[in-house]
N, C-alpha and C positions, 0 to 999 in steps of 0.2 A: 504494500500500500504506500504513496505517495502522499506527503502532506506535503501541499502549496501552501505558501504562507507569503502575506505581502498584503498593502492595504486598494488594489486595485480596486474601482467600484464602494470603496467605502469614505464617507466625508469628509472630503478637503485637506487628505494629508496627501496625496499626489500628485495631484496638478496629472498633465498629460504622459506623467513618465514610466507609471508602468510601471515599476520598479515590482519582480515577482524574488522568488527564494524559496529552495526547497531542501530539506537534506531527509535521506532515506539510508536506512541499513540494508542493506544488498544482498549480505551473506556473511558467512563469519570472518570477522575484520575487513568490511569495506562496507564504504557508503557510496551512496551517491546526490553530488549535490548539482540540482541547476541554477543558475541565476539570469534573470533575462528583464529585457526593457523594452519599451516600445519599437523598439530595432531588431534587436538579435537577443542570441540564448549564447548560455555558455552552459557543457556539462563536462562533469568527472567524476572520474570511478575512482575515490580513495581509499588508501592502503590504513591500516590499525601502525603504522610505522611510528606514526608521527599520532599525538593527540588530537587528531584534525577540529574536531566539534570545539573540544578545551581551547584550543589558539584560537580558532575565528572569532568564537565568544571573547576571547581576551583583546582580540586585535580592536574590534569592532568598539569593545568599552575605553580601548587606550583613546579611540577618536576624542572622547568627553573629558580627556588629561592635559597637561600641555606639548608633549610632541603631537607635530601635526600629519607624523607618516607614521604607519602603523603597514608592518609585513607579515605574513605568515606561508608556510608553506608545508605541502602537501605533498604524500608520496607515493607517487602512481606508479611504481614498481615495474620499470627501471625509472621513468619521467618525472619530472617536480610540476607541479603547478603552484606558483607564487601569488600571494594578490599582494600589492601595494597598495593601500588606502591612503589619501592624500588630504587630509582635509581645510576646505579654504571657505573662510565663516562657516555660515552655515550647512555646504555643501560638502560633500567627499566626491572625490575623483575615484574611482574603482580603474583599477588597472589588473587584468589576471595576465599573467605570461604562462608559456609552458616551454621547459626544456624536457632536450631528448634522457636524460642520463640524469639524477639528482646524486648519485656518488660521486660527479665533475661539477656538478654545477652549483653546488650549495652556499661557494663564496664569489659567483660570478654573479659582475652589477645586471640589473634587473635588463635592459634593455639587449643582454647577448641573448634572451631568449625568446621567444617569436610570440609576439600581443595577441593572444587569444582572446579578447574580448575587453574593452572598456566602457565606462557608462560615469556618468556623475548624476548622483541624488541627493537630495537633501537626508543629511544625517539623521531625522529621528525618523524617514523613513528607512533606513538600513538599518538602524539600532533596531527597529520594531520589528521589522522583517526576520532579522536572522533571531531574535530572542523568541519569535512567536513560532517560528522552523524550529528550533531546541527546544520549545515548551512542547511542541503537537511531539515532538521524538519519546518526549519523557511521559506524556501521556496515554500513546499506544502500545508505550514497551515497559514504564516503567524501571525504575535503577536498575533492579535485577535482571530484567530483561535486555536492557540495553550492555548490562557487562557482558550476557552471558553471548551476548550475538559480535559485541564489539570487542571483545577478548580482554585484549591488552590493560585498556583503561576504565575506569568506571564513570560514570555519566556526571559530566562538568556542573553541579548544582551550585557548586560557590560561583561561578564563571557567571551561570545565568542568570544565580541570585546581584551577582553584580553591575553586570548588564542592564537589569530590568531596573534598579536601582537609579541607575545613571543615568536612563532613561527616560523615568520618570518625574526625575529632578527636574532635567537640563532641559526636555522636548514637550512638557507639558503636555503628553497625549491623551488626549481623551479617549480613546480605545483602551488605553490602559488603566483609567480610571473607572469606565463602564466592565470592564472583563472582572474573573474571580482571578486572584492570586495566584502566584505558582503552585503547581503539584508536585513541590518536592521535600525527600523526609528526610531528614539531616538525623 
């Protein structure tokens, strides 16, 4: 099962952009996640290599700090997909690259490897997006479910609880104020 997540069709947090998000557990240790805009999609099959769900989550809350780029990267076993978040006011720039080989590529500058997809949204539609993809994960699977499918690591709760957090500080969302709380049990 797929959970889309993103505020398309809902009031006044998108404007014409479309901004969608999705992350799915595939199999044991991978996911997959798309991300797409009124333009293009981007998809990838990630590897349990790397804490993928934990770093996006964190990438995504660093935007609400003071550095204003935030990276993370994925391990598509052999390939990396990278995202570079850039954020300027109130926008982020979404930048995903992918190289062939992340055992070469893991300290080479972002631009040696081939732009798979960019898009700029306004950041509390991307904070809400990717936190409401991590919330629908932890709701069809559950901690326990999501270790036992995602192996390696256990399901990011403090990441999301901090996300959502910063979220609702900084972007004043009313979706977030009308929904119930997270479904996570510390």
């Amino acid at each position: 099962m797929t959970i889309r997540a993103g505020l398309q069709g809902r009031g006044g947090v998108t404007g014409d952009r479309g901004l969608q998000f999705s992350w799915e557990l595939s199999g044991s240790g991978w996911a997959t996640y798309r991300i797409s805009d009124a333009a293009d999609e981007q998809k990838s099959i990630v590897s349990y290599c790397t804490n993928a769900l934990a770093d996006l989550l964190h990438g995504v809350a660093g935007l609400y700090g003071e550095p204003s780029v935030q990276r993370m990267s994925f391990d598509l076993e052999p390939d990396e997909v990278r995202w570079r978040l850039r954020r300027r006011g109130k926008d982020v720039d979404i930048f995903i690259y992918r190289f062939p080989d992340m055992n070469v590529s893991w300290d080479a500058p972002d631009e040696d490897g081939e732009l798979a997809w960019s898009s700029t949204q306004p950041r509390r539609l991307l904070g809400h997006a990717v936190m409401e993809a991590a919330q629908a994960v932890l709701s069809l699977h559950g901690e326990a479910g999501y270790l036992e499918k995602w192996v390696q690591h256990p399901f990011p709760a403090v990441e999301l609880q901090g996300l959502r957090r910063l979220h609702q500080q900084e972007d004043d969302c009313e979706q977030c104020q009308n929904s119930p709380g997270p479904d996570i049990h510390s």
